[in-house]
Each structure stands twice: as structure tokens, then as C-alpha cells.
DSSP file (Angstrom, degrees, kcal/mol; ACC not computed):
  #  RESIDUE AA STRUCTURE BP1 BP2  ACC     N-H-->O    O-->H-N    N-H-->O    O-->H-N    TCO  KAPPA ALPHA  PHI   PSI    X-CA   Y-CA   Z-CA
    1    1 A X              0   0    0      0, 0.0    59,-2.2     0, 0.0     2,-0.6   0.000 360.0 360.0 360.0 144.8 -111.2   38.3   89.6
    2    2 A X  E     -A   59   0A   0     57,-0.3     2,-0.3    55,-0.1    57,-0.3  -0.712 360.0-172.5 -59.3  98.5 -111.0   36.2   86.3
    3    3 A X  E     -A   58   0A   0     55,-1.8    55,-2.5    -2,-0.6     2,-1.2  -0.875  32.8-121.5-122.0 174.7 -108.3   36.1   84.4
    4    4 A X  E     -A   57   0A   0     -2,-0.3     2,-0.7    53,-0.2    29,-0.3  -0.521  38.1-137.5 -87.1  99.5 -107.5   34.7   81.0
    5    5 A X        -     0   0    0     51,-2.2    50,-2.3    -2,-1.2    27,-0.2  -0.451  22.3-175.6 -62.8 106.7 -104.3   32.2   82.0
    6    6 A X        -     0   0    0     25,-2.7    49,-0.4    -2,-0.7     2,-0.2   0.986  65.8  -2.5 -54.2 -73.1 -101.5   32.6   79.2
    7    7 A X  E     -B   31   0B   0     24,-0.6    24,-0.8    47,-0.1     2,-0.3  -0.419  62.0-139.6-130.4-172.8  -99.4   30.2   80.3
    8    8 A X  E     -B   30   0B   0     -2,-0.2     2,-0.3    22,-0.2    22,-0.2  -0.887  16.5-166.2 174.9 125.7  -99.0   27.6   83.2
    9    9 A X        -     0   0    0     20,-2.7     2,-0.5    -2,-0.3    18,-0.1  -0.656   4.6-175.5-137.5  71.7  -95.3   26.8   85.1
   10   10 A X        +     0   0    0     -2,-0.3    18,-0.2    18,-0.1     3,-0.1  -0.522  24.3 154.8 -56.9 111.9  -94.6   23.6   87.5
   11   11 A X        -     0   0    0     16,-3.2     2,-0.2    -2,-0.5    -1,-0.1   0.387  40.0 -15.3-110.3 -96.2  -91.5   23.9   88.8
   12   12 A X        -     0   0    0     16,-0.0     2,-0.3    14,-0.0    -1,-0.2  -0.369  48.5-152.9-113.5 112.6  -89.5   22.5   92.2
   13   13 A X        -     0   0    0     -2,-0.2     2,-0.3    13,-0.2    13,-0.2  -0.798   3.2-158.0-114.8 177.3  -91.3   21.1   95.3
   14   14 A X        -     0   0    0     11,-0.4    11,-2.5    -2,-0.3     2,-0.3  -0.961  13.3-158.3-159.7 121.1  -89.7   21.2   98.8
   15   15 A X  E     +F   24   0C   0     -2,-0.3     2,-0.2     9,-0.2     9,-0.2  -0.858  25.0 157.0-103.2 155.0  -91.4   18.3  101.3
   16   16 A X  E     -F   23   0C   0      7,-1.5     7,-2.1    -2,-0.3     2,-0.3  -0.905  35.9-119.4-160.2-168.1  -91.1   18.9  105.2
   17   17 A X  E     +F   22   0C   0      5,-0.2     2,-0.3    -2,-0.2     5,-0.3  -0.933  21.8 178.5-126.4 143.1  -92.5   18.2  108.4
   18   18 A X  S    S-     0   0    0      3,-4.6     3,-0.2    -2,-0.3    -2,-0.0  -0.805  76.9 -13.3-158.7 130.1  -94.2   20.6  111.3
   19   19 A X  S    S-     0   0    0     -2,-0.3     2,-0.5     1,-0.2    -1,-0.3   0.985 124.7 -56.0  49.8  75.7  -95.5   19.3  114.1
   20   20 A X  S    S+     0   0    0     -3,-0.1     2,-0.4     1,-0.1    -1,-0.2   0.431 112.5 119.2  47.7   3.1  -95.6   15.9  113.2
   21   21 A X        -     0   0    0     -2,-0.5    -3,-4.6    -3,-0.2     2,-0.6  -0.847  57.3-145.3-108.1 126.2  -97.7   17.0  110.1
   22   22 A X  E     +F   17   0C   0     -2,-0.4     2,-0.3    -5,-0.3    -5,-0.2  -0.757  26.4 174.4-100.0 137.3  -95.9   16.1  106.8
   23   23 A X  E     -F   16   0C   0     -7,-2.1    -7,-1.5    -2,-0.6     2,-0.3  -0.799  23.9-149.7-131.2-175.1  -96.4   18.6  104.0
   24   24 A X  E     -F   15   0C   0     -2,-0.3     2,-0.5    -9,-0.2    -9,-0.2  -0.874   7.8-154.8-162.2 127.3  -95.3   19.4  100.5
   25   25 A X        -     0   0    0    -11,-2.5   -11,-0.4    -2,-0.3    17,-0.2  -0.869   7.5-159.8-117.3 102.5  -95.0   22.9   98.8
   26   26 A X  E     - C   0  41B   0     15,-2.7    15,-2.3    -2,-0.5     2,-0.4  -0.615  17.7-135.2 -34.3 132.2  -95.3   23.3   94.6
   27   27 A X  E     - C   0  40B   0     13,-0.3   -16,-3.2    -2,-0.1     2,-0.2  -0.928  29.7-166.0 -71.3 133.4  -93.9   26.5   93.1
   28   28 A X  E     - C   0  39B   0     11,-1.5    11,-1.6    -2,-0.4     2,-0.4  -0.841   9.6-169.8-119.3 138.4  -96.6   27.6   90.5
   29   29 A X  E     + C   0  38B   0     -2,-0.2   -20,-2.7     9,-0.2     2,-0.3  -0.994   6.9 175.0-129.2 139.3  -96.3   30.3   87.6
   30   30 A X  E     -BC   8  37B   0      7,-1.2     7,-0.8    -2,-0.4     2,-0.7  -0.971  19.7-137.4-129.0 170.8  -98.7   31.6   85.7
   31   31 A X  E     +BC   7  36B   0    -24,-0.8   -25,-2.7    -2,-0.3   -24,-0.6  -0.860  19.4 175.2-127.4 162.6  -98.8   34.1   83.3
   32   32 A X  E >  S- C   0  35B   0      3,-4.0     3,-0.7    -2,-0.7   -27,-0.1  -0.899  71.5  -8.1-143.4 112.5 -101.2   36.7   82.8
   33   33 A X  T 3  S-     0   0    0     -2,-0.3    -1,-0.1   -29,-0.3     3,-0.1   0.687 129.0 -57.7  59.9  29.4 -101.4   39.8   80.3
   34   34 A X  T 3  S+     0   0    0      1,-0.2     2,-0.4    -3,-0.1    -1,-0.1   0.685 120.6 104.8  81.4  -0.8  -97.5   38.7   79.3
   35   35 A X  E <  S-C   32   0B   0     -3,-0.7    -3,-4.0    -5,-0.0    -1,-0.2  -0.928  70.1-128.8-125.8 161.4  -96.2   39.1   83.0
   36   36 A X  E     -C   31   0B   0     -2,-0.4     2,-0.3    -5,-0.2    37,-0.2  -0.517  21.5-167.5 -89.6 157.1  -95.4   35.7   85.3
   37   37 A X  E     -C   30   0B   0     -7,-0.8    -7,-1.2    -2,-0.1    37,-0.3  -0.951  10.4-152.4-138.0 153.6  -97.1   35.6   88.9
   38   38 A X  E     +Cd  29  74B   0     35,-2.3    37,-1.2    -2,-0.3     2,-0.3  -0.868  17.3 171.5-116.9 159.3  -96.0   32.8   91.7
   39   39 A X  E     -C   28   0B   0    -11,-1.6   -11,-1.5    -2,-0.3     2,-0.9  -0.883  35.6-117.8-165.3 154.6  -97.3   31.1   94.5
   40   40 A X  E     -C   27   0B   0     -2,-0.3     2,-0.4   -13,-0.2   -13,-0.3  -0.676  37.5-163.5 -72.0 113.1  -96.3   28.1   97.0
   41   41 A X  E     +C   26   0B   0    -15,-2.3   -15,-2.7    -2,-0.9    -2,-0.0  -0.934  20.9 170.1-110.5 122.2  -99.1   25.6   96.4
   42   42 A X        +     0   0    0     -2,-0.4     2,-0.5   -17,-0.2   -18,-0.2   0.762  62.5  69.3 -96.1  -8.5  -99.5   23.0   99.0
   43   43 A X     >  -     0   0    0      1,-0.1     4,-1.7   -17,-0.0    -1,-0.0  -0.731  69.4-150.4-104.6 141.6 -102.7   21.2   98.0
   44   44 A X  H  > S+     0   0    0     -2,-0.5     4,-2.4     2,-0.2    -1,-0.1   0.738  91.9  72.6 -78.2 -12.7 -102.2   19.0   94.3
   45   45 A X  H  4 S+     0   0    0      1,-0.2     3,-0.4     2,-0.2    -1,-0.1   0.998 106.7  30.2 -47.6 -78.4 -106.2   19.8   93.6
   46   46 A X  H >> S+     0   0    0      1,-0.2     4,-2.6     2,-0.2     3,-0.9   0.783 112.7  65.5 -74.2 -25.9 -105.6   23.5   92.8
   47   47 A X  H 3X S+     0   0    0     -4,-1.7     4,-3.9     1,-0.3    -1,-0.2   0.985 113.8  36.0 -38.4 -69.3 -101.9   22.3   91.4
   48   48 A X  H 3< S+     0   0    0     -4,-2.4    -1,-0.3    -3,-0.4    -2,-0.2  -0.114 116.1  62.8 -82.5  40.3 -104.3   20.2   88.5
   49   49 A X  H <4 S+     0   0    0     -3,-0.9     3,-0.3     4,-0.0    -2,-0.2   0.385 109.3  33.3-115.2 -86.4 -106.7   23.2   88.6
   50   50 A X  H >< S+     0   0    0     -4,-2.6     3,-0.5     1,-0.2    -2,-0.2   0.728 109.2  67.6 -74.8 -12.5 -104.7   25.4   87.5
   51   51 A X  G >< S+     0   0    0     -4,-3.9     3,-0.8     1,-0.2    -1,-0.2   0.932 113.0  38.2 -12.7 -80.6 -102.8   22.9   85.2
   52   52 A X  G 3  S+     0   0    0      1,-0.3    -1,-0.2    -3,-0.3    -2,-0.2   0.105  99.1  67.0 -93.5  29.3 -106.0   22.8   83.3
   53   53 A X  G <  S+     0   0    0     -3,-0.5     3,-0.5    -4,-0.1    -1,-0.3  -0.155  72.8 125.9-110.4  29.9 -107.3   26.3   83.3
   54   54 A X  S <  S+     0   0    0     -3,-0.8   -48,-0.2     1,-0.2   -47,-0.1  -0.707  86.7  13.7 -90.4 159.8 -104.0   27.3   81.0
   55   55 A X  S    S+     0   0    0    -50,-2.3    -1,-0.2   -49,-0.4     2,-0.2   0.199 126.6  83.2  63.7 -29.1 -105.4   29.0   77.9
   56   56 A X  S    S-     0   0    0     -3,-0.5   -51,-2.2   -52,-0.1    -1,-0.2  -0.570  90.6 -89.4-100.1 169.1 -108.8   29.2   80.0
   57   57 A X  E     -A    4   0A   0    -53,-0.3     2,-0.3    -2,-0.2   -53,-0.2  -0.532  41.5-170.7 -60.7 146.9 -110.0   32.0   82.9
   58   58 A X  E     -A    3   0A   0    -55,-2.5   -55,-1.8    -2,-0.1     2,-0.5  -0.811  25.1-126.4-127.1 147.3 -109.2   31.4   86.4
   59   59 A X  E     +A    2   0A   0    -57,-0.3    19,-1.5    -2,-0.3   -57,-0.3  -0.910  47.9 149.9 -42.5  91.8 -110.2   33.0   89.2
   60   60 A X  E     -E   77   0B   0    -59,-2.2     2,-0.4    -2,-0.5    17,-0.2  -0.754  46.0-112.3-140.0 163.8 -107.3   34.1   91.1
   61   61 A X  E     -E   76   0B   0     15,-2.7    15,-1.4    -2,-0.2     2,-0.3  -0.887  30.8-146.0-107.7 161.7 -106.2   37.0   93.6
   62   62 A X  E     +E   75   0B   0     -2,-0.4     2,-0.3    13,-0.2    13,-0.2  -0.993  33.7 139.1 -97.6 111.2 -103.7   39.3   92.1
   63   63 A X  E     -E   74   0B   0     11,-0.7    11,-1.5    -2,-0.3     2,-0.5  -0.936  40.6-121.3-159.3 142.4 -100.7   41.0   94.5
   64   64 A X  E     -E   73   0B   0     -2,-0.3     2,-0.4     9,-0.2     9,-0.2  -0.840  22.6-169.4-113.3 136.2  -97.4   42.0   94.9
   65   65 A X  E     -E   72   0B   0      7,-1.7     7,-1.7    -2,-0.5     2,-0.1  -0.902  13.3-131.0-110.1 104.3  -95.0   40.9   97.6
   66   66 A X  E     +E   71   0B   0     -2,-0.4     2,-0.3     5,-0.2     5,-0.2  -0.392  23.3 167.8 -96.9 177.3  -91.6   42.0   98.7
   67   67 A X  E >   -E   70   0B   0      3,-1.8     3,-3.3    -2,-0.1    -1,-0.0  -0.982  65.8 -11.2-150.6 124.7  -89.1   40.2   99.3
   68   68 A X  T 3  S-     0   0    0     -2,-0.3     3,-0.1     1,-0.3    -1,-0.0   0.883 128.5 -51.4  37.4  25.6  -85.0   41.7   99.9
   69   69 A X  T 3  S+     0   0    0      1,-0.2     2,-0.4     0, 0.0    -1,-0.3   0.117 124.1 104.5 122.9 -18.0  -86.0   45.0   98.9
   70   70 A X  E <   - E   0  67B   0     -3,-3.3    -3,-1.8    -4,-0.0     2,-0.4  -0.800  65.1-122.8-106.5 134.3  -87.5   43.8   95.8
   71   71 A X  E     - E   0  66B   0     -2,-0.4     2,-0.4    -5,-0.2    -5,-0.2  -0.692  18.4-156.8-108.3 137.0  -91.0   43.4   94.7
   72   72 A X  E     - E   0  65B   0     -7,-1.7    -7,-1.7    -2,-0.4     2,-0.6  -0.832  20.8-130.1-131.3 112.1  -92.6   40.2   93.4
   73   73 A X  E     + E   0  64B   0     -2,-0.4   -35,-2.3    -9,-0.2    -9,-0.2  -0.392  46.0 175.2 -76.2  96.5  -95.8   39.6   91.0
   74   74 A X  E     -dE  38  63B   0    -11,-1.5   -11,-0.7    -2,-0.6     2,-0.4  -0.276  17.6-156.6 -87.9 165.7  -98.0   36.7   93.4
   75   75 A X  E     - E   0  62B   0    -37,-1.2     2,-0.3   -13,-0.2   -13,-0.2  -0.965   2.8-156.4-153.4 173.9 -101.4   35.0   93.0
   76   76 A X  E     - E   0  61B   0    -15,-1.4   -15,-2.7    -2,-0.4     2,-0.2  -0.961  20.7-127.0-136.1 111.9 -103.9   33.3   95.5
   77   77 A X  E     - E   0  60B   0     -2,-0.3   -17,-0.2   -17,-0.2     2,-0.2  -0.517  25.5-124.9 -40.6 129.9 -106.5   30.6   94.5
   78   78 A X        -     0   0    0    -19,-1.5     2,-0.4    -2,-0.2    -1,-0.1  -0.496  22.3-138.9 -94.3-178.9 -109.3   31.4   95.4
   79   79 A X    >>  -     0   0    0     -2,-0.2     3,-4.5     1,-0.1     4,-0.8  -0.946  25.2-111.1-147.2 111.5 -111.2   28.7   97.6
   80   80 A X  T 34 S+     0   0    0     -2,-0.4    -1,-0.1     1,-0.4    -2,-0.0   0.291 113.2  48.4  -6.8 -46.5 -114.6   27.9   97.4
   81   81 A X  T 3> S+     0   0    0      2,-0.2     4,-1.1     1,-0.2    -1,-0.4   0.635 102.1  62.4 -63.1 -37.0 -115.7   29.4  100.7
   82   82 A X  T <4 S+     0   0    0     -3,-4.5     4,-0.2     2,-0.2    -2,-0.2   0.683 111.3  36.1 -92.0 -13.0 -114.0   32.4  100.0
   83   83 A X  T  < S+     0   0    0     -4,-0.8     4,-0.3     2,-0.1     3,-0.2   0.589 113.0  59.3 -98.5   2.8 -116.5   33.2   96.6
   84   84 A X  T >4 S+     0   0    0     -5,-0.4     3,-0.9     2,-0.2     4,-0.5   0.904 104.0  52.1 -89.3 -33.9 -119.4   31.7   98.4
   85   85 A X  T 3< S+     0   0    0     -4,-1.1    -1,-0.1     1,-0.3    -2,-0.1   0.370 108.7  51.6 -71.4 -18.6 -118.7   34.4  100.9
   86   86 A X  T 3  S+     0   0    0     -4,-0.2    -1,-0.3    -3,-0.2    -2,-0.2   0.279 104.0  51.8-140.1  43.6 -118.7   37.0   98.4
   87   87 A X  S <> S+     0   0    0     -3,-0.9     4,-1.5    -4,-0.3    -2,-0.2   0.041 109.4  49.0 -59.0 -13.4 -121.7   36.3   96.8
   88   88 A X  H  > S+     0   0    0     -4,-0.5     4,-3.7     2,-0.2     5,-0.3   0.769 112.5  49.1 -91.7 -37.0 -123.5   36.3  100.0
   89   89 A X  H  > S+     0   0    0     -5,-0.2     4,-0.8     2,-0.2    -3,-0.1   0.977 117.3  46.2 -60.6 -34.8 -121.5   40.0  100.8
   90   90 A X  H >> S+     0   0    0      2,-0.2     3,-3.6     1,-0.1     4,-1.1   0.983 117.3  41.9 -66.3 -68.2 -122.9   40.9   97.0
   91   91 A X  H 3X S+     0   0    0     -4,-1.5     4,-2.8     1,-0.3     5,-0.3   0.742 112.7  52.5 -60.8 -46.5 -126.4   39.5   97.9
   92   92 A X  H 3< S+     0   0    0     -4,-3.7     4,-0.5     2,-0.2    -1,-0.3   0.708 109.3  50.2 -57.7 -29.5 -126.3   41.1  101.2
   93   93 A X  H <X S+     0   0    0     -3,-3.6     4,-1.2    -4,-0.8    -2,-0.2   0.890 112.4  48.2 -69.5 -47.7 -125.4   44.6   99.3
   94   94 A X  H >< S+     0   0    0     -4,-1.1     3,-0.6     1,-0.2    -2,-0.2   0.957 122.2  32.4 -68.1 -57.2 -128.3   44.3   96.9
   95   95 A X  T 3< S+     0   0    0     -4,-2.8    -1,-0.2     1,-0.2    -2,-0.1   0.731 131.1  27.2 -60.5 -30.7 -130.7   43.5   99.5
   96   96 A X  T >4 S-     0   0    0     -4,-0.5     3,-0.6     1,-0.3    -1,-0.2   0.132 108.3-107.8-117.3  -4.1 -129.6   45.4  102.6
   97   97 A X  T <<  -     0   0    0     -4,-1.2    -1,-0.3    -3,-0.6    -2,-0.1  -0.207  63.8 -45.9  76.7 163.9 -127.7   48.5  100.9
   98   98 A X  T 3  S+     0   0    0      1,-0.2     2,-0.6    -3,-0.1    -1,-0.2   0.662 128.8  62.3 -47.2 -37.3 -124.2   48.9  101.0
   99   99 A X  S <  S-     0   0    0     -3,-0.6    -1,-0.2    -6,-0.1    -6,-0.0  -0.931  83.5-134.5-111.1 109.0 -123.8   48.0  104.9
  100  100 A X        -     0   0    0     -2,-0.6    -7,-0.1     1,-0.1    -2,-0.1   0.029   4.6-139.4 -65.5 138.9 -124.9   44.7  105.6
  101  101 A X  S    S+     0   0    0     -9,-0.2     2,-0.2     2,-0.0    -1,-0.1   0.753  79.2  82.2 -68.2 -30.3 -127.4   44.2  108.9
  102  102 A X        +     0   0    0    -10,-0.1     2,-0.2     4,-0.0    -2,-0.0  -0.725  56.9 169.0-101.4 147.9 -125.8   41.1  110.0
  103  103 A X    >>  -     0   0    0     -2,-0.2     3,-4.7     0, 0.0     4,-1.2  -0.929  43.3 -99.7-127.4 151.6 -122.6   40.9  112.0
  104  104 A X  T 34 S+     0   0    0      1,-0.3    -2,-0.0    -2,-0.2     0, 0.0   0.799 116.9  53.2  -7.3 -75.1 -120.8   38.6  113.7
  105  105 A X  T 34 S+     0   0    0      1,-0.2    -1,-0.3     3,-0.0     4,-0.1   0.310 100.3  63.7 -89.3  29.0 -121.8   39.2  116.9
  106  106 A X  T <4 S+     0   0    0     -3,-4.7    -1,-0.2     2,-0.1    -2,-0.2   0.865  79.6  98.0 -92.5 -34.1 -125.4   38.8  115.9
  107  107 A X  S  < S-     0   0    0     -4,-1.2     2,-0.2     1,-0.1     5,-0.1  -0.164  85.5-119.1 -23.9 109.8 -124.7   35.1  115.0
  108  108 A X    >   -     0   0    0      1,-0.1     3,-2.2     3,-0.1     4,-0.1  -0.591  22.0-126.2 -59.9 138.8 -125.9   32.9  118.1
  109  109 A X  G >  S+     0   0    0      1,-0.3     3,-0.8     2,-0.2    -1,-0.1   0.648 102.9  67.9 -64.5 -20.5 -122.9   31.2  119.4
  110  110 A X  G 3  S+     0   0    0      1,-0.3    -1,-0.3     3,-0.1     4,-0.1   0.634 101.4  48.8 -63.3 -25.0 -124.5   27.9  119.3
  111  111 A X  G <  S+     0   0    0     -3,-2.2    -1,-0.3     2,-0.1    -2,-0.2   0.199  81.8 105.3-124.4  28.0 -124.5   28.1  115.7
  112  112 A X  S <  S-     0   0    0     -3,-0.8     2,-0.6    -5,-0.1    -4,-0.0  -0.317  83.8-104.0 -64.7 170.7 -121.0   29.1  114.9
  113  113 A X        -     0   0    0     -2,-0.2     2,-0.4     2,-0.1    -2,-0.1  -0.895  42.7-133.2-133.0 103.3 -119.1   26.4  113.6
  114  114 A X        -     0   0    0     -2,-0.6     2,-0.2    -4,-0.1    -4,-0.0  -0.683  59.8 -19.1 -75.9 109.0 -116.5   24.9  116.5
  115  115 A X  S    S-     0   0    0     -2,-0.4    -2,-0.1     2,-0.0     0, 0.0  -0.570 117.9 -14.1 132.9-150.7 -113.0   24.0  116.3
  116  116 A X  S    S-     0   0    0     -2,-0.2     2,-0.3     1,-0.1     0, 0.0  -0.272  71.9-117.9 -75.4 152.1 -111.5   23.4  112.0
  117  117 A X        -     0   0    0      1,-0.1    -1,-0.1     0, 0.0    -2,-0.0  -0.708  24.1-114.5-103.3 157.1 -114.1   23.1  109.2
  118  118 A X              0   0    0     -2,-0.3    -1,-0.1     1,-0.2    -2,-0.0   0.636 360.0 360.0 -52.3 -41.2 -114.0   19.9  107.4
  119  119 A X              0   0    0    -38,-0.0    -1,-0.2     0, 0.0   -38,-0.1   0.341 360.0 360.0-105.8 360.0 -113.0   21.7  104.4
């Protein structure tokens, strides 16, 4: 969903290694309707994404997360694939009714997409 980003919050990063793969984690706030939301960001795209959506809409998931008993206001980017995926489930509603004809296992295997996407 779109919301209107108040405010925008870099703080600390944490590099590490796993499985020979080096990575490096952001903590992000933003705030939204006056309350702050967090998230571990590893990629620096969506870091300067949301950097420059402050003052603008973002597209972002909203959820809360506990943590030691206590519960904690979170967000998700959302990821290109994942709204291209629900415009086709919307497109799929409009045409098709509320329960889409296609499934998985209707897909021929040959044209499932093998091992990681590119993206």
C-alpha cells in the first residue's frame, strides 16, 4: 500500500560474512501517520529509494513484529516482482472472477524458471 513518508531515518550498519558471501545490513526508519516503522535493509538501491521518497508516497508493507515480549512497528519494500505479481492476481480477478484458473501446477515445467532469477 502507499503511504505518504513523514520522515526518513539512516542509522547504524552491521557488515558480516555467510558462507563466504560478504553482506551489509542498514537500519531504516520511517515515519508514517506520526508513528516510526524499521527494517534491516541490505540492498543500498532501496536504502536511496527510500532516502528520496521522504515527504513523497512509498509503497511499503506495513507489520508488527515481536521481539522479548514486546511488539515492534516494521516495514517491507516492496520489490518489483512482488507488484508485478499483483497486478497480474488483480488482472487475473477481473478477468477470471475471484479464483484465478491458472495454478502452479498448470505451468509446464519446462517453462518454470530454474535455479535463482537474475533479479
Amino acid at each position: 500500500m502507499k503511504y505518504l513518508i513523514e520522515k526518513v531515518s539512516i542509522g547504524s550498519s552491521k557488515e558480516g560474512e555467510t558462507n563466504g558471501r560478504k553482506w551489509r545490513v542498514t537500519n531504516v526508519g520511517i515515519k508514517i501517520a506520526g508513528e516510526w516503522h524499521n527494517a534491516g535493509i541490505f540492498n543500498e538501491m532501496d536504502i536511496d529509494m527510500i532516502k528520496a521518497h521522504e515527504d513523497k508516497e512509498l509503497t511499503v508493507e506495513l507489520f508488527q513484529e515481536e521481539y522479548n515480549g514486546k511488539m515492534y512497528n516494521k516495514f517491507k519494500t516492496i520489490s518489483i516482482l512482488e507488484l508485478l505479481e499483483k497486478r497480474i492476481e488483480d488482472l487475473e480477478k477481473t478477468v477470471f472472477g475471484p479464483v484465478s484458473s491458472i495454478k502452479e501446477d498448470d505451468i509446464p515445467p519446462e517453462t518454470q524458471p530454474k535455479g535463482d532469477l537474475p533479479f
